[in-house]
MIFIGU-785761 format. One record per residue: residue in one letter; y, z negated, x negated of N, C-alpha, C in turn. Coordinates in steps of 0.05 Angstrom, whole numbers, plus 5000, padded with zeros to 4 digits. Atoms other than C-alpha are relative to their C-alpha. Example, Ala and Ser with C-alpha at 12.3 -4.5 7.8 and 13.67 -1.06 7.14 Angstrom:
BEGIN
A497650004982491048444754502450004982S497650015016497948574727502249865015
//
This chain:
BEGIN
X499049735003609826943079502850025011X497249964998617027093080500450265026X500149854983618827453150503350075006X497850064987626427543142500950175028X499849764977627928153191498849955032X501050064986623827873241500249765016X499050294988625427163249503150035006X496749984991633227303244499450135040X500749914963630827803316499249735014X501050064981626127303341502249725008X498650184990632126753339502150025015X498149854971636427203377499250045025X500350074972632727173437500149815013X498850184987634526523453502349995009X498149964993641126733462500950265009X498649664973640927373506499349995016X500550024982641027353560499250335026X500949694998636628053594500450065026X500849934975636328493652499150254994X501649945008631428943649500950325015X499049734984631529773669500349955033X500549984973633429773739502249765014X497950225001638129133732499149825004X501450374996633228573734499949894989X498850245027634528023704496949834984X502450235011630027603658501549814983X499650245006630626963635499949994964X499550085034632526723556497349934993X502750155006625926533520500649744992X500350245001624525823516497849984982X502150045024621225623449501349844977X499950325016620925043403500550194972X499649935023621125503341499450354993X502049665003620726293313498249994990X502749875004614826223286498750015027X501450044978611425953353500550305022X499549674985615226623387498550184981X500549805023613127003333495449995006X502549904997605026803344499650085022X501149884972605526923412500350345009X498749734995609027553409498150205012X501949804976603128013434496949824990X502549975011596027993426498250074976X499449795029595128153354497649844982X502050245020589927583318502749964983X499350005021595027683261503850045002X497849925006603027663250499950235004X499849735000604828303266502950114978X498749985025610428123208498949874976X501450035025605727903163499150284994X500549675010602328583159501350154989X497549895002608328903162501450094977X499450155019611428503114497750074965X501650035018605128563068500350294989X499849594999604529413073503150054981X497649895011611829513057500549834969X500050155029611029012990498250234979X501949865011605329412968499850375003X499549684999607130162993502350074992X497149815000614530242989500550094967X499849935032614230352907499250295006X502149775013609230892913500850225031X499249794971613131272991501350244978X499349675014615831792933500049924972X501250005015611931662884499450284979X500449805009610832242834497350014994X502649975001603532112827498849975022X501850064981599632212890497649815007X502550205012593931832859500849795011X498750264998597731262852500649945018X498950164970600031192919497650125026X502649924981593231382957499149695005X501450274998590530612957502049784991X499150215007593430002945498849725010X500750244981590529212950501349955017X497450244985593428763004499949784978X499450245013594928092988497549874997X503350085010587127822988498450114979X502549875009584628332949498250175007X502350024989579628462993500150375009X499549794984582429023031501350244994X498449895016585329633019502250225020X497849864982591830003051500050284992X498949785008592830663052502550165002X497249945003599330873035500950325006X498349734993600331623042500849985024X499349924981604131803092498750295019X500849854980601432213151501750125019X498249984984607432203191502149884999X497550195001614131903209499749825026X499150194984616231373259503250004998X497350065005623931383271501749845036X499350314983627430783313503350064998X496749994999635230863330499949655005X499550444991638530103318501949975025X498550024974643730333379502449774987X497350175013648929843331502150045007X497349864995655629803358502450124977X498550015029658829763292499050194980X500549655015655230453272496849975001X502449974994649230643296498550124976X503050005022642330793251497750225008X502149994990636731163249498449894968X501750125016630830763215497050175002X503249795008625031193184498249884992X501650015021619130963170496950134999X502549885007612731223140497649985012X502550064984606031263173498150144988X502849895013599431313146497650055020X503049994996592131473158499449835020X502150204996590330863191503349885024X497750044998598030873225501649745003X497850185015601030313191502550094991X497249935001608630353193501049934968X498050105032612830293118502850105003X497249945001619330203118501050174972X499449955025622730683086503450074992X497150094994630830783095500449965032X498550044983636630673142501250284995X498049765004640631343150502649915023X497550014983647031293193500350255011X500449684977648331763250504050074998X497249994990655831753244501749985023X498150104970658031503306498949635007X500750394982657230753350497850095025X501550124983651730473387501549825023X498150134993653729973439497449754997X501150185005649329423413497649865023X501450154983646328953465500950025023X497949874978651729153512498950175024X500049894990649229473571502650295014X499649774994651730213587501550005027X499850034970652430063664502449804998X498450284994655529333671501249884973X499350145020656929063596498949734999X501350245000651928563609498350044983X502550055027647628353548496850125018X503150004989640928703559497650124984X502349835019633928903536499650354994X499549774997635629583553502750165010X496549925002643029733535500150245004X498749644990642730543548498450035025X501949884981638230463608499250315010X501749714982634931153610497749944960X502449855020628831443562501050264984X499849745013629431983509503050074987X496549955016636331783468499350044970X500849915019632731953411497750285002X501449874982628932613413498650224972X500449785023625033133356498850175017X501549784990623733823367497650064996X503349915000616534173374498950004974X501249895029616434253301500149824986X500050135014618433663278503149994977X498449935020624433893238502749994999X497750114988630833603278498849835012X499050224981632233003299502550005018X497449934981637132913355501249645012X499150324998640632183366502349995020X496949994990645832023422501149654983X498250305014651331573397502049835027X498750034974652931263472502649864990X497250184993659130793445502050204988X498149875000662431393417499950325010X499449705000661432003449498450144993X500649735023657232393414497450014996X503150015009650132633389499750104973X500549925035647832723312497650125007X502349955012642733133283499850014979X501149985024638133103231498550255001X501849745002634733683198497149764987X501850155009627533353179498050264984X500949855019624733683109497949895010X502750075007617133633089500149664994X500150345014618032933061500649775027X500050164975620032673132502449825010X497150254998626832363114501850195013X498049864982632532513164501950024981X496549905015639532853132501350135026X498349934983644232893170502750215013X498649834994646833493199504250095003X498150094988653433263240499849915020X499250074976655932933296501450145019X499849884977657833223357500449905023X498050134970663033013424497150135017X500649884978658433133482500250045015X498149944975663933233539499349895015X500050194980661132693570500949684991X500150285017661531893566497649865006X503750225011655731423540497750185013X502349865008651231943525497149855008X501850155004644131693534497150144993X502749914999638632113541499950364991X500049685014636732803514496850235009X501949895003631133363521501850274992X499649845006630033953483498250215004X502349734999626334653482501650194985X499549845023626735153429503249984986X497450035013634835233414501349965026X497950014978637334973475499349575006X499250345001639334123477501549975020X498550054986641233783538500749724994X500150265005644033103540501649935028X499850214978644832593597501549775003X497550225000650632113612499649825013X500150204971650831383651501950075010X497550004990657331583668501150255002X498449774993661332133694502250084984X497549905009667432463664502250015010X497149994977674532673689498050195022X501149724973670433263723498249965012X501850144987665532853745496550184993X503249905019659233153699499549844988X501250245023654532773667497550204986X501349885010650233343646500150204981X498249925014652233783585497950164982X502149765020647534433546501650044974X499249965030648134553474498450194990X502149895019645235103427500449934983X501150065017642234953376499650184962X499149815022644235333308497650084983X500349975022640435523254498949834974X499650235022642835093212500149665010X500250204979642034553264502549855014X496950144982648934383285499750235027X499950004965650534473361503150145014X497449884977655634933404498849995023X500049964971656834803470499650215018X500949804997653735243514502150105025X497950034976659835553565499449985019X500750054972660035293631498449835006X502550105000654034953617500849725002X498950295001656934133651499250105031X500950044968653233913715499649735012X499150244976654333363768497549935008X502950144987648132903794500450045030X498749944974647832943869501649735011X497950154995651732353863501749844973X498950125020656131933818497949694983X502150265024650431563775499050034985X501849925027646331463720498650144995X503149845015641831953689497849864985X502050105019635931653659498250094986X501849825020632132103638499850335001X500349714997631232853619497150124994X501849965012625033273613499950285007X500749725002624134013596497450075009X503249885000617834363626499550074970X501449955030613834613563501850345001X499249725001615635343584503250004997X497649954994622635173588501750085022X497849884983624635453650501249775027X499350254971625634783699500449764972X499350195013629034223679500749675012X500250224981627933503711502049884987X497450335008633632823712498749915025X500550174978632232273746502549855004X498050214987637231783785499249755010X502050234994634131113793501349925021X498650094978639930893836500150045032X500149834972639631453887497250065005X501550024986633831483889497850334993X500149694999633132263868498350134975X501749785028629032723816501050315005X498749764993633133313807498450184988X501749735012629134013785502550254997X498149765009634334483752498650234984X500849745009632335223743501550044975X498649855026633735443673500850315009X499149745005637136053660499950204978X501349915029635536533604502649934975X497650125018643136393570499749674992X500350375001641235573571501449965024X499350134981645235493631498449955025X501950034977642535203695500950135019X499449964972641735373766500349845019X499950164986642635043826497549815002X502050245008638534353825500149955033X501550134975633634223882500049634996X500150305000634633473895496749865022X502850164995627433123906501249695003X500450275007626732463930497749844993X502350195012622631973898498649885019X502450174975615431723927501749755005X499550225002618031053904503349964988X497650025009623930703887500650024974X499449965026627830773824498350094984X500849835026625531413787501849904968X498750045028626931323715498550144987X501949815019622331573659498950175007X500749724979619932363673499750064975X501049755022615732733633498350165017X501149744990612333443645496749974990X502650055016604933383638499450374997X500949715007604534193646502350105009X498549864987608834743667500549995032X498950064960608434503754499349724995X499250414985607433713744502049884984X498250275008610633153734499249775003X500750355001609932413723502349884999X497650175002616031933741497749805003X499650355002616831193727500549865030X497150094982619330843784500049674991X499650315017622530093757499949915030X499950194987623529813820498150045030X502949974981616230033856498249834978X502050045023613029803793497550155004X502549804997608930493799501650164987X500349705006607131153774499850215020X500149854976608531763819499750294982X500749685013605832503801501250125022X499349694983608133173829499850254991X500849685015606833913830502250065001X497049784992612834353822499950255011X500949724987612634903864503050304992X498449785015617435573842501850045010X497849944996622335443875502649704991X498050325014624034723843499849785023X500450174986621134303898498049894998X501850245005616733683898497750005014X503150134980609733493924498849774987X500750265012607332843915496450075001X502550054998600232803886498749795000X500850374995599432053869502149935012X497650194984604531623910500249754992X499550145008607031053873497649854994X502150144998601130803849500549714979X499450235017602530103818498549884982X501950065026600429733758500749705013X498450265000603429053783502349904983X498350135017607528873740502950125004X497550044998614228793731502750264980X497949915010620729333717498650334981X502649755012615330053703502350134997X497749845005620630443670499850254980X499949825025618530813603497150145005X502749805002612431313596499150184988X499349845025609531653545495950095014X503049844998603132143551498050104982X501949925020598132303500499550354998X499749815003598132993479497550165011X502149874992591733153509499550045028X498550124968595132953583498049895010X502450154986588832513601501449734999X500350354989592131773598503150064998X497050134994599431493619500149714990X498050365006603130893582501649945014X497450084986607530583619501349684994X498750255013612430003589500949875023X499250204967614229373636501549774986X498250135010619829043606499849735013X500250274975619628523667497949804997X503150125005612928373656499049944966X501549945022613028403584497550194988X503249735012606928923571499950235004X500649735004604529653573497450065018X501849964983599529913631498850264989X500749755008595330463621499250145027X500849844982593331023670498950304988X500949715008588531593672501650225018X499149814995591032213685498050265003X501849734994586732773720500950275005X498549575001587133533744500749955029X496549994987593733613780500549845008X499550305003595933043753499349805022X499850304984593232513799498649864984X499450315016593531813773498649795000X502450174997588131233767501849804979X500250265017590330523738498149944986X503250075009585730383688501049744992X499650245008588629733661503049865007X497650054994594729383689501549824977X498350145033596028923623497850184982X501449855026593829443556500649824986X498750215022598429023509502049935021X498050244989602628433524499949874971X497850225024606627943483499649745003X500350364988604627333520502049814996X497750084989611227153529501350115029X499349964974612027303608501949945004X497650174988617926973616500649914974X497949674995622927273576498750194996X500949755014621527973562500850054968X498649975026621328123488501350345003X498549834998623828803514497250254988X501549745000618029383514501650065011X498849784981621829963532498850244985X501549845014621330553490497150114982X502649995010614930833466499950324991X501249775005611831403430497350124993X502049865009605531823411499650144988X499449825013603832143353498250275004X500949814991601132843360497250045002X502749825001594932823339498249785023X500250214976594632273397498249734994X500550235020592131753350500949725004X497850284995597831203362501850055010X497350164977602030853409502349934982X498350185018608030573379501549925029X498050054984612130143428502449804986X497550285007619229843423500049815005X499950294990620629143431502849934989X497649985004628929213435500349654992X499150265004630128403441499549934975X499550055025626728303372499850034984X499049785022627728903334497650034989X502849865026620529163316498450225027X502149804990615829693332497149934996X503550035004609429553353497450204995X501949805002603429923326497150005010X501850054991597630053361497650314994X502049855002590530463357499850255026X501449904969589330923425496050064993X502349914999582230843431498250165014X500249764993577931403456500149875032X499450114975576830983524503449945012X497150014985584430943534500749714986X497950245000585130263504501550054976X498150175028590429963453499049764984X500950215021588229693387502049934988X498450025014592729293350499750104969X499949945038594329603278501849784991X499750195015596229053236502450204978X497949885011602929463211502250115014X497949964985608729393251502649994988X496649915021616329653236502149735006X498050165002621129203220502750054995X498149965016628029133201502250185016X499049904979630629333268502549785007X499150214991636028903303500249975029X499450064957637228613383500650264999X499049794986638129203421499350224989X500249735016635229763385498650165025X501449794980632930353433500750294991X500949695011630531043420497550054981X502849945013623631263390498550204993X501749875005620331813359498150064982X501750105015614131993330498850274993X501249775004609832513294497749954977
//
């Protein structure tokens, strides 16, 4: 079976050299051939570009198809089996390209098997493999979470373009394909990370400005293009990275983390979009990074360089309480985190470690490891680069990134919390791709 998209990636990881969220380094992979990377790549029985590969031969005719019929079933390649092709949902993957960044759509069915289905262009630059921070080649060139981002409805996409400046949106019709709104300066530099709530878009900088902001509000039009919201440019409590943003559900608090410092900031919304003064929290553990809201008073950070999960209540005035305290998975570089829409289990990606941990999640939010390897790649040493991950709504499927060799992995959530492999993973990604959303 012909794997081009895949082998071109998996022969580029011999020659990058990674350091993982948090700045840890990992080692080049060592391997006699891409296929041999290629069966090891996770736990899968099966190519996860054979499937892939197979699905997108046999569905992409019939993704806008004028007969529904026709594109309800299709053989595989045995015969035996049968795919189902409608689409259920999207999957969309930013390539982060320096030479003009991407977003890659593809289709998701019933059974959530990925189909490729275009490339759209965001009109601006990625910075490739390039790290954000240092310009050192890495698995996680924008180090933060959430540079790709869709609203509650499904019906914008939101893309930063860190090598030039700027963030695109898409408007997303019924059919699921992104069009592209415009591009948009975000008065900061190398953009990275984003959260949204109703008509109000923030976005998150590694880097400061002349005025020394890395934080920057936008409303949200109508017609989906973006004005700056006045005044609305805010300073971390120190000169560093943002990694991540996350809107409460209600909207009115607004978390960033600082992995460097150490800090989890809680910024009071304001009814205009602008913020209030930001209570500076420090982290149970070291290096917060990934933050999401499991309700309107908690929270769940990452921390990369505890290799744990840390919960908190928010109390009304924008201050912290630790409910779990770094509770660790072992593993190596805990950075990304994605929650199931039903807030009972935590993913958490481990670039360092190569794999994906799972954790239950109880009432007010405290935290239970239930499995410290879910999925792995069985490649320990390098990382093929889990970072990004998503969940689709109806909390069905995982999808995680794997930046080093440009694919999305597809997986089952089973009702016990585990990960099944689905035998239909996205392709057609390149080194360095980061950003992920799903529906």
């Amino acid at each position: 079976m012909r794997k081009p998209a895949l082998l071109i990636n998996a022969a580029l990881m011999g020659a990058i050299a990674l350091s993982g969220c948090g700045g840890g380094s990992i080692a080049p992979p060592a391997t006699n051939s891409s296929t041999g990377a290629l069966s090891e790549m996770r736990d899968r029985g099966t190519s996860p570009s054979d499937s892939s590969s197979q699905q997108a031969d046999h569905c992409s005719t019939s993704v806008h198809s004028s007969s529904p019929e026709a594109a309800l079933e299709r053989e595989n390649i045995s015969g035996t089996a049968k795919i189902d092709c409608r689409n259920s949902g999207h999957v969309y993957a930013q390539t982060n390209a320096a030479s003009g960044n991407a977003i890659v759509n593809y289709g998701r069915n019933s059974e959530g098997q990925l189909t490729y289905i275009d490339t759209v262009s965001t009109g601006g630059n990625g910075v490739g493999t390039a790290s954000v921070l240092n310009g050192q080649t890495s698995a996680d060139p924008l180090s933060s979470q959430h540079s790709i981002i869709l609203n509650a409805d499904h019906t914008k996409l939101f893309a930063v373009n860190a090598g030039s400046g700027t963030v695109s949106v898409f408007t997303i019709p019924h059919s699921g394909d992104p069009h592209l709104v415009g591009t948009y300066a975000t008065g900061g530099v190398k953009p990275t990370s984003l959260t949204v709530n109703g008509s109000i878009l923030y976005v998150g900088h590694a880097v400061a400005n002349s005025s020394n902001n890395q934080l920057f509000g936008f409303t949200i039009n109508s017609d989906g293009s973006l004005t700056a919201i006045p005044s609305a440019a805010y300073a971390p409590s120190a000169a560093t990275p943002i990694a991540a943003l996350s809107f409460s559900p209600n909207g009115l608090w607004l978390a960033a983390t600082e992995p460097t410092t150490g800090k989890i900031d809680i910024y009071p919304v304001n009814s205009d979009g602008t913020l209030g003064t930001p209570v500076v929290n420090s982290s149970s553990g070291a290096g917060p990074f990934g933050v999401l809201f499991t309700d309107n008073t908690h929270i769940v950070v990452a921390e990369a360089a505890a290799a744990a999960l840390s919960s908190y209540t928010l109390s009304g005035v924008g201050s912290l309480s630790v409910v779990s305290s770094s509770v660790t998975d072992q593993q190596v570089a805990t950075c990304w985190i994605s929650i199931t829409p039903n807030g009972r289990l935590v993913f958490a990606s481990n670039p360092g470690s190569s794999d994906v941990s799972s954790y239950a999640l109880g009432s007010e939010a405290k935290l239970n490891l239930l499995r410290a390897v879910e999925a792995e790649n069985h490649i320990a040493t390098p990382s093929t680069g889990p970072i990004d991950s998503a969940i689709t709504d109806d909390g069905k499927f995982f999808y995680q990134q794997y930046s080093v060799i440009g694919v999305i992995g597809a997986y089952e959530i089973h009702h016990d919390g585990r990960l099944l492999s689905v035998n239909g993973d996205g392709t057609k990604l390149p080194a360095g791709t980061q950003g992920i959303a799903a529906f």
